[in-house]
Phi, psi and omega in degrees: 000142167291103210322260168035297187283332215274317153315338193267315161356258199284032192292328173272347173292295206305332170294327174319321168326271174350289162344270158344298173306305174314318214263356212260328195276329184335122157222073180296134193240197203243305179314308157311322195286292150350291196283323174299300202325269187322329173268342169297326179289331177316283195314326166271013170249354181290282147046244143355290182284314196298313186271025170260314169313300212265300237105198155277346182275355152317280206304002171295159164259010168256125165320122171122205193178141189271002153207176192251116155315104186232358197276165156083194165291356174274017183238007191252300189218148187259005170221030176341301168321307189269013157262341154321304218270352184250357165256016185270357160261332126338319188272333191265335167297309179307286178312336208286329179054201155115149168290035190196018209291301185296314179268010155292342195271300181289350137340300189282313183295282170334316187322276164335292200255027166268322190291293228261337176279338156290313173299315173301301179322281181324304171314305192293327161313285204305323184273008157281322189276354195274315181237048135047239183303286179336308193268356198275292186294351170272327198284339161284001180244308170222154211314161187307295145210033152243111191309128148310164157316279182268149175295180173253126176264103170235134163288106181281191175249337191289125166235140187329137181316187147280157178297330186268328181291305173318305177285343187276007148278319204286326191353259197328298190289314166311311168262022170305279175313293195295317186288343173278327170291330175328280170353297190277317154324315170275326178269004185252004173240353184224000000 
């Protein structure tokens, strides 16, 4: 099997270790804490905003799309979900603090972007053969995943969820996020 498939596959899992590791190490202090705060809420709201354009079909288990997103935060970056998700596990580092606070962060950093640079290749094969020219001249205007200034002004057709659709996709990464701050809470007052 190919890591590629086998990464995008378990994309929700392969971070648990990591997790563990933040929560096991945990000693949150309060400047740090704040600050982890403020980049776990950046990252679910890049997040967010990224699944109010693409959709529930982030959430598949198939490689594609059934059209190319390009609106949004997707005129910015061709991959926003996975930079919401590295800082918001920057941000869980961070809350996590702990005499090891810098290397979980540089974990997660390697981590992340060893995971998420195979999934992208794979991803990016398949939406070349699926959109051909089209998607060939988007991946030349923006970028893989640290956002342009300015959006790329292309006319999409995708227009944002409702605010209600949305979170009830996003639902799983919010108790996600809430059940690893649970976590850390519990092992640092009890």
């Amino acid at each position: 099997m190919d890591i590629r498939n086998f990464l995008f596959s378990n994309r929700s899992f392969t971070p648990i270790p990591i997790a563990l590791a933040v929560i096991y190490f945990s000693e949150p202090k309060f400047p740090f804490f704040i600050f982890g705060l403020f980049l776990v809420i950046l990252g679910e709201l890049i997040r967010m905003n990224a699944v109010r354009y693409a959709g529930g079909v982030t959430r598949t288990m198939n490689v594609g799309a059934p059209s190319l997103c390009t609106s949004g935060p997707y005129s910015y970056t061709r991959n926003p979900l996975y930079l919401g998700n590295m800082i918001i596990y920057l941000g869980i580092s961070i809350v996590s603090g702990g005499n090891y606070m810098i290397e979980m962060c540089a974990l997660v950093f390697l981590f992340f972007t060893f995971q998420y640079s195979m999934i992208i290749s794979l991803e990016e094969e398949t939406l070349q053969k699926l959109f051909g020219d089209e998607y060939e001249l988007y991946c030349k205007k923006v970028p893989r995943l640290f956002p342009r200034v300015r959006p790329w002004n292309k006319n999409s057709k995708h227009n944002p969820s409702t605010f209600s659709k949305t979170i009830k996709t996003e639902k799983r990464t919010l108790q996600n996020i809430f059940f690893i701050f649970l976590l850390i809470v519990i092992k640092t007052f009890f």
